[in-house]
N, CA, C and O atoms as CSV, one atom per row, in Angstrom:
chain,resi,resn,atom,element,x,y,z
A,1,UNK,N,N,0.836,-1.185,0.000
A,1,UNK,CA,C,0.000,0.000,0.000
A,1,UNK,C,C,0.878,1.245,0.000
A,1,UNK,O,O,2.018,1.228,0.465
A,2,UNK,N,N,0.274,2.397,-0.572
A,2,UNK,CA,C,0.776,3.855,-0.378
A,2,UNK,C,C,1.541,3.983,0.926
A,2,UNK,O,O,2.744,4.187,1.088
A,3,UNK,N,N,0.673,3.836,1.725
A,3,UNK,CA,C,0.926,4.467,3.525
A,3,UNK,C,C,2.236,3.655,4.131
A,3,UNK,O,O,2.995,4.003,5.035
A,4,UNK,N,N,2.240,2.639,3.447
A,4,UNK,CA,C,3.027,1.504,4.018
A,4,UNK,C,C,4.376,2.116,4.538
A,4,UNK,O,O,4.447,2.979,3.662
A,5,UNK,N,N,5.225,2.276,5.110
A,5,UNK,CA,C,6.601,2.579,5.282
A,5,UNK,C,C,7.599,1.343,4.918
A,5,UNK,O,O,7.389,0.153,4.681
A,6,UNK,N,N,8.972,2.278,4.986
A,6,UNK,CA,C,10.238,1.094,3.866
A,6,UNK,C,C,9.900,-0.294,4.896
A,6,UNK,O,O,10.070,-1.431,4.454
A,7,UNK,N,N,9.542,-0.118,5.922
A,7,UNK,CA,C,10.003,-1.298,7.038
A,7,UNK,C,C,8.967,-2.178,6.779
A,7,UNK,O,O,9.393,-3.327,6.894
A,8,UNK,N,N,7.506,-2.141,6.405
A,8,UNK,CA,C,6.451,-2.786,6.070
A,8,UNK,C,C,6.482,-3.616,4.593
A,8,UNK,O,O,6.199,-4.752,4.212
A,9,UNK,N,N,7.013,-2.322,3.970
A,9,UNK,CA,C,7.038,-2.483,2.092
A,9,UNK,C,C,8.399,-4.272,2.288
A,9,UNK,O,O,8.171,-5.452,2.019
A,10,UNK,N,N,9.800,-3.524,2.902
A,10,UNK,CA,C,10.581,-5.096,2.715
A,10,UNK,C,C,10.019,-5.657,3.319
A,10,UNK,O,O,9.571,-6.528,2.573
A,11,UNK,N,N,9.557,-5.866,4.538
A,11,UNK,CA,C,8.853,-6.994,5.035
A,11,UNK,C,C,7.504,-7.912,3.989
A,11,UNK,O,O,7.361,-9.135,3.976
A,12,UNK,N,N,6.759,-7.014,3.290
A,12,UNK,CA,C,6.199,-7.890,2.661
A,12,UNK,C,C,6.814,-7.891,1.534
A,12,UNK,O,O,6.613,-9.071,1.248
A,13,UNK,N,N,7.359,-7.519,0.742
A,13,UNK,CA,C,8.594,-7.974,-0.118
A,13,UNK,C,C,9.449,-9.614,0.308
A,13,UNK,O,O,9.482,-10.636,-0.377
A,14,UNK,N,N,9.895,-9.427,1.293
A,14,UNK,CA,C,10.661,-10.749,2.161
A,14,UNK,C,C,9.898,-12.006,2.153
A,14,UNK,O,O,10.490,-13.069,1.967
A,15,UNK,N,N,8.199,-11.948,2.403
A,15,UNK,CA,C,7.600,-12.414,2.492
A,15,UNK,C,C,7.386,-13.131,1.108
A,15,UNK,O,O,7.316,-14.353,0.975
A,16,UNK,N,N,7.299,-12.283,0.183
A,16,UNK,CA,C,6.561,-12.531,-1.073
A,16,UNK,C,C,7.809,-13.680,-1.528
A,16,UNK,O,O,7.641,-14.900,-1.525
A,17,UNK,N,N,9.075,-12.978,-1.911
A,17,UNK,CA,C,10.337,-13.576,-2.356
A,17,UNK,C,C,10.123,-15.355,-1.106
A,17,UNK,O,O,10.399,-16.266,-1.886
A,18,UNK,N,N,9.964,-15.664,-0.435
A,18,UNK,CA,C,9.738,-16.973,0.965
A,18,UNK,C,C,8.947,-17.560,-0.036
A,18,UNK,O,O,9.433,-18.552,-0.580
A,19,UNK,N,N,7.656,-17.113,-0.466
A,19,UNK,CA,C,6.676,-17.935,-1.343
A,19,UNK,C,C,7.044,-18.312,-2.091
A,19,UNK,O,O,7.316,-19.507,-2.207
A,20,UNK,N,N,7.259,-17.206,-3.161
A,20,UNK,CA,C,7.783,-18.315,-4.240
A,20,UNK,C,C,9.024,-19.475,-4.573
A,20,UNK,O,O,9.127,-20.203,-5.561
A,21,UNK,N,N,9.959,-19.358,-3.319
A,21,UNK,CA,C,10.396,-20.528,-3.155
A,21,UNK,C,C,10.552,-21.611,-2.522
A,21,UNK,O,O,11.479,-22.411,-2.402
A,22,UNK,N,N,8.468,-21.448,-1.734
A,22,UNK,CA,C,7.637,-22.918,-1.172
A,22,UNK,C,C,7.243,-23.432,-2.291
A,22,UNK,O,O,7.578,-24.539,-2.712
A,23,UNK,N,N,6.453,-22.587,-2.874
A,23,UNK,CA,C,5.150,-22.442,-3.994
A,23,UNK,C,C,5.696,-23.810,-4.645
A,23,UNK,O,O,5.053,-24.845,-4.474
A,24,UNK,N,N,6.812,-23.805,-5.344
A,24,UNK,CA,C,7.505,-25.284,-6.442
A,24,UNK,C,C,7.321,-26.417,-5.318
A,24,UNK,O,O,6.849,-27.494,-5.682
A,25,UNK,N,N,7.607,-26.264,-4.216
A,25,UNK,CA,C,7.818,-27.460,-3.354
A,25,UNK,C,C,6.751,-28.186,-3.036
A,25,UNK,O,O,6.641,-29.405,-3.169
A,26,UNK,N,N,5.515,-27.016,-2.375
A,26,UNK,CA,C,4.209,-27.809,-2.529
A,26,UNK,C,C,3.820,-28.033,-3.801
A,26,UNK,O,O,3.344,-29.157,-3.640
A,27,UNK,N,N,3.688,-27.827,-4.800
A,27,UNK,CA,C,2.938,-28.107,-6.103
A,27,UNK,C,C,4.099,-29.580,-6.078
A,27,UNK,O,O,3.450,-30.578,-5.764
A,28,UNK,N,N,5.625,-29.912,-6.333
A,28,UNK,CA,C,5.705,-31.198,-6.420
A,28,UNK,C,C,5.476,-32.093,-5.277
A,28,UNK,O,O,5.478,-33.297,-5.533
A,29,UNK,N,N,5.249,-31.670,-3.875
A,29,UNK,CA,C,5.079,-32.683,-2.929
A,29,UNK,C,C,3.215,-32.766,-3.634
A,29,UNK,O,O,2.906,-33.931,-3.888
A,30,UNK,N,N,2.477,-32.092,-3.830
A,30,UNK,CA,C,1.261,-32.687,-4.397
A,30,UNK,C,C,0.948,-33.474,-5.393
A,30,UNK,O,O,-0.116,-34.094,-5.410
A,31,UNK,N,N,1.963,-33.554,-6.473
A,31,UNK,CA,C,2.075,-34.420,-8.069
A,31,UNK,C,C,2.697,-35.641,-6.966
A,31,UNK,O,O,2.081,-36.574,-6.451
A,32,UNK,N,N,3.742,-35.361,-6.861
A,32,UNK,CA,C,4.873,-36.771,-6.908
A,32,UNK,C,C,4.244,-37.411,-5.797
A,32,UNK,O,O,3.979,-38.613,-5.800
A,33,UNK,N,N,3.918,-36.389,-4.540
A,33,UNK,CA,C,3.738,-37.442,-3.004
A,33,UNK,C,C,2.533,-37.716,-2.653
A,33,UNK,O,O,2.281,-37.973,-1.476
A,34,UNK,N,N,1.333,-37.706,-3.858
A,34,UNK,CA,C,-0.141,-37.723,-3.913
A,34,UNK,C,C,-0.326,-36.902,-1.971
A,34,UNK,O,O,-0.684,-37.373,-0.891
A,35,UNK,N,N,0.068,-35.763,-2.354
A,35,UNK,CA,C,-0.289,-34.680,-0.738
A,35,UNK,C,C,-2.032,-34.151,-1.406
A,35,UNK,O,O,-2.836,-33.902,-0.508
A,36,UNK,N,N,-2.550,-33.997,-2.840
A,36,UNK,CA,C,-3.204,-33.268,-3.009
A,36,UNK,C,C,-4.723,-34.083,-2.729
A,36,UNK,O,O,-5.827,-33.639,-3.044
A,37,UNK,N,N,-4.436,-35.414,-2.037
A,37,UNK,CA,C,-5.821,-35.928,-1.808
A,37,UNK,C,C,-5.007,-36.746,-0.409
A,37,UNK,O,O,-3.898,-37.185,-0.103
A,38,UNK,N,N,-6.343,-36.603,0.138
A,38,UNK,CA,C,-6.129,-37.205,1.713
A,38,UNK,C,C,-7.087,-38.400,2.296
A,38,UNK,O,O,-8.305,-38.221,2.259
A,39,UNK,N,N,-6.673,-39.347,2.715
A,39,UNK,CA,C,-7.415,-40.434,2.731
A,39,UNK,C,C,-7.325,-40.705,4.187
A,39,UNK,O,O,-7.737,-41.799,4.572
A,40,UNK,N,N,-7.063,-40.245,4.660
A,40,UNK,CA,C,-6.803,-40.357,6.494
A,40,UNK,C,C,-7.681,-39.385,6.768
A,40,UNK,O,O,-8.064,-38.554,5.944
A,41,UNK,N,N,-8.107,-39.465,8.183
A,41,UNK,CA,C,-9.030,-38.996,8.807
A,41,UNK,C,C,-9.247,-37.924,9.782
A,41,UNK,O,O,-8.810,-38.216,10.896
A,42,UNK,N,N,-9.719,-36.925,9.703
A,42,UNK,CA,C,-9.215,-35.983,10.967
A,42,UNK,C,C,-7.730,-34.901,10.820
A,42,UNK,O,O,-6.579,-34.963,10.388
A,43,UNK,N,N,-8.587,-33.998,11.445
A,43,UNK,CA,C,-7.362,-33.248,11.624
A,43,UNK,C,C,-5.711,-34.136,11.976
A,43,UNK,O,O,-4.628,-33.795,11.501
A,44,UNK,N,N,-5.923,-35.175,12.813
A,44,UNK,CA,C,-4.549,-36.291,13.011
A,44,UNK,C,C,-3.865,-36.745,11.571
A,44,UNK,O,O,-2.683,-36.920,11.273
A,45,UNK,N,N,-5.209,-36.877,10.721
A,45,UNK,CA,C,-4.565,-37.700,9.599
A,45,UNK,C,C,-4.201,-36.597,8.720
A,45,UNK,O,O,-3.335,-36.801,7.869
A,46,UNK,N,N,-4.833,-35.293,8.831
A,46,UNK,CA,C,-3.896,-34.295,7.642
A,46,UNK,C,C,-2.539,-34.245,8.118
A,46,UNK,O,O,-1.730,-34.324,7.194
A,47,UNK,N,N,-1.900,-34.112,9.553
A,47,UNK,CA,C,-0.632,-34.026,9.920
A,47,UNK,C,C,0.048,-35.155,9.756
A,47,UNK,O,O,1.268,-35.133,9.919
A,48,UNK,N,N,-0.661,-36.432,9.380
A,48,UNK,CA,C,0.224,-37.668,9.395
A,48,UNK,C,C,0.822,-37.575,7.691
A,48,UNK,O,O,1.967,-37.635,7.242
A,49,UNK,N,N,-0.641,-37.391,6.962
A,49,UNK,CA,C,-0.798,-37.250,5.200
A,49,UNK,C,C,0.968,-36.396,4.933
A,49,UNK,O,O,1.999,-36.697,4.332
A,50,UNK,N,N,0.498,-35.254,5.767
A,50,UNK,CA,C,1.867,-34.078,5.171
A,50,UNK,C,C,3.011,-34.520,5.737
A,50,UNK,O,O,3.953,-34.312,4.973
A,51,UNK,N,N,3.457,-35.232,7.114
A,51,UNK,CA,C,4.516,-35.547,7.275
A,51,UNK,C,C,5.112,-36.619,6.630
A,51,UNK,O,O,6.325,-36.543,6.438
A,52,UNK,N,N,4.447,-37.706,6.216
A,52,UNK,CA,C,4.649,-38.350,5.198
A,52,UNK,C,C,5.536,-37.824,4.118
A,52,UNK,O,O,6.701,-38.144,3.883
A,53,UNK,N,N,4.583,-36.741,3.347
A,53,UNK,CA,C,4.692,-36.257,2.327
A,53,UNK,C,C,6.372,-35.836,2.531
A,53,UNK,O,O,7.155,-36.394,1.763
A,54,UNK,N,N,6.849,-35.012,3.396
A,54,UNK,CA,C,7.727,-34.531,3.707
A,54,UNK,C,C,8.940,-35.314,3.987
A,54,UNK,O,O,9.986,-34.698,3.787
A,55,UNK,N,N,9.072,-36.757,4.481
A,55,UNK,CA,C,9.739,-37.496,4.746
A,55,UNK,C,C,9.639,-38.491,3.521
A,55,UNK,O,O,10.279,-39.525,3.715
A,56,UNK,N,N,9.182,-38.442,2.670
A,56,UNK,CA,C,9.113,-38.949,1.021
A,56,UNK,C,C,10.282,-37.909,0.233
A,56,UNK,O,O,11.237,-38.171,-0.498
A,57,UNK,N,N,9.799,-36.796,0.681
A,57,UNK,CA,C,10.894,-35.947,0.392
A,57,UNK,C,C,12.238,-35.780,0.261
A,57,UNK,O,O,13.062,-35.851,-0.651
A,58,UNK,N,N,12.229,-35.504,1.593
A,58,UNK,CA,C,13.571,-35.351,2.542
A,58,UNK,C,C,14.510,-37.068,1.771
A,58,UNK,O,O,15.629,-37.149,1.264
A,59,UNK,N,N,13.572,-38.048,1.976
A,59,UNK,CA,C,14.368,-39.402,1.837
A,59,UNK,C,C,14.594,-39.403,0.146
A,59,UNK,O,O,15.532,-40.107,-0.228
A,60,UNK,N,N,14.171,-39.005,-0.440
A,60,UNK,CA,C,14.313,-38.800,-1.886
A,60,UNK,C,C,15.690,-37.943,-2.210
A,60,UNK,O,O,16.409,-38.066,-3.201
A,61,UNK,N,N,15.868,-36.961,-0.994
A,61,UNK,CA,C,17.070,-35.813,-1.553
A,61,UNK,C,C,18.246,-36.704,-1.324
A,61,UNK,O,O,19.157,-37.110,-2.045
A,62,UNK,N,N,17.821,-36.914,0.278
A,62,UNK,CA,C,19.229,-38.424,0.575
A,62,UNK,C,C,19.502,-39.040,-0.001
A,62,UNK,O,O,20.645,-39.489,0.077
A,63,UNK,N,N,18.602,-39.462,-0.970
A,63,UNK,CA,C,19.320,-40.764,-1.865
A,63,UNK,C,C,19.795,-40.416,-3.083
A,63,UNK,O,O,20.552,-41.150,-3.718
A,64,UNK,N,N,19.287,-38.991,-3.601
A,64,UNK,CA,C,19.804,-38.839,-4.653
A,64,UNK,C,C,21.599,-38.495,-4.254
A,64,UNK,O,O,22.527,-39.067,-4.825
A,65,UNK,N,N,21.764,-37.447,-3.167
A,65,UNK,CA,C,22.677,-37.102,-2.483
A,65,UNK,C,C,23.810,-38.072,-1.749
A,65,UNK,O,O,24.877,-37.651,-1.303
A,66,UNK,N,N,23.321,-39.591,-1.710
A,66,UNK,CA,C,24.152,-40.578,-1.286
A,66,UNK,C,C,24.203,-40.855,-2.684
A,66,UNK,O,O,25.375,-40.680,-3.019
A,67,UNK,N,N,23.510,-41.205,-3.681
A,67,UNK,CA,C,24.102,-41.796,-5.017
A,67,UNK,C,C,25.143,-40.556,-5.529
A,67,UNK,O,O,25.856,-40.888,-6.476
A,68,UNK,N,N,25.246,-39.771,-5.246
A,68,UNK,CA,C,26.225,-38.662,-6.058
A,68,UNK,C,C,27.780,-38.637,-5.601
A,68,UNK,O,O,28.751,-38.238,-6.244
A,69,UNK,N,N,27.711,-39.302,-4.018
A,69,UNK,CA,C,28.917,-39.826,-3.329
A,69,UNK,C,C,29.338,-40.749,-3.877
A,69,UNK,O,O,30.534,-40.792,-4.165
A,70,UNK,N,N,28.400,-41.864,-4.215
A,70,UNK,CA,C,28.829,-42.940,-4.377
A,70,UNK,C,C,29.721,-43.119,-5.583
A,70,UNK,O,O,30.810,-43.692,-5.602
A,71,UNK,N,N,28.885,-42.351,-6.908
A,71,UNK,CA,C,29.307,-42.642,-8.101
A,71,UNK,C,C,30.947,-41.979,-7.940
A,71,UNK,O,O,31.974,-42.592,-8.233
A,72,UNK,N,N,30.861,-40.381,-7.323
A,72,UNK,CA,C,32.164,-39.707,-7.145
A,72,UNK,C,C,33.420,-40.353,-6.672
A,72,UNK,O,O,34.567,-40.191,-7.087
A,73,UNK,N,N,33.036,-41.004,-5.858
A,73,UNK,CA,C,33.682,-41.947,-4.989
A,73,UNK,C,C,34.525,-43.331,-5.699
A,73,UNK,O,O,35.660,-43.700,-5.397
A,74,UNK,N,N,33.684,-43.901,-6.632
A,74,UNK,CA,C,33.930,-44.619,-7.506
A,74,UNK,C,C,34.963,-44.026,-8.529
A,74,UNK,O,O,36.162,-44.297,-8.463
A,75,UNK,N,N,34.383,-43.138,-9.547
A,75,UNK,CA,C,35.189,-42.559,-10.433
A,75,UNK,C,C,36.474,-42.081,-10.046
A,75,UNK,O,O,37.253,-42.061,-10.999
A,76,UNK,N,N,37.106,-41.569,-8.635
A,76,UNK,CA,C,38.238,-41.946,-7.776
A,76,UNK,C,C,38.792,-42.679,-7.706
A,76,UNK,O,O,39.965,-42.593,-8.070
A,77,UNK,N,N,38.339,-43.689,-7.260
A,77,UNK,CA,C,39.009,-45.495,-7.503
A,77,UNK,C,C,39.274,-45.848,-8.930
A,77,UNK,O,O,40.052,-46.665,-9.424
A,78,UNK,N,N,38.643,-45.233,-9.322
A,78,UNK,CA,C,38.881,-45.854,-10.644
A,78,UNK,C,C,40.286,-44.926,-11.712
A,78,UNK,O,O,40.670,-45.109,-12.868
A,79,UNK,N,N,40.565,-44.272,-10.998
A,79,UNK,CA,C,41.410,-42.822,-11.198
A,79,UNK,C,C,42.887,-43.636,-10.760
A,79,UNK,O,O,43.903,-43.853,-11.420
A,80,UNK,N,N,42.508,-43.984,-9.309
A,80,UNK,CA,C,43.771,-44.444,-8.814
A,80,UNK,C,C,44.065,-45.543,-9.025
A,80,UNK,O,O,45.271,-45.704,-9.209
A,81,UNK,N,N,43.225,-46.734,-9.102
A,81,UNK,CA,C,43.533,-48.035,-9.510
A,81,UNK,C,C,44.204,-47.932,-11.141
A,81,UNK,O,O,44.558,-48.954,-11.729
């Protein structure tokens, strides 16, 4: 808004820039980690649905992130042997 002062304006600036780099994360935890339909029950089961979702995640980065050691790791050995 007009009235807003610099301290309001970056703050929702700060804010805005935070979104758009959730925004990609939920849209693929909803494709890839079926987050966008919920089959559990209760407020309990939306927190179970999303932590799921999140630990589908998280275990997905690990493994891509342990295979990137691994191969590196290899191509080393294979350097020195």
């Amino acid at each position: 808004m007009k009235r807003d002062n610099r301290y309001q304006r970056d703050k929702k600036r700060k804010l805005c820039k935070r979104r758009v780099v959730i925004e990609p994360i939920i849209g693929h935890l909803k494709a890839d980690f079926r987050l966008s339909r919920n089959l559990l029950k209760g407020k309990i089961g939306d927190e179970i649905n999303v932590l799921m979702a999140a630990m589908a995640w998280n275990l997905k980065k690990w493994l891509v992130a342990t295979a990137i050691f691994f191969v590196k790791r290899a191509k080393i050995l294979c350097i020195i042997v």
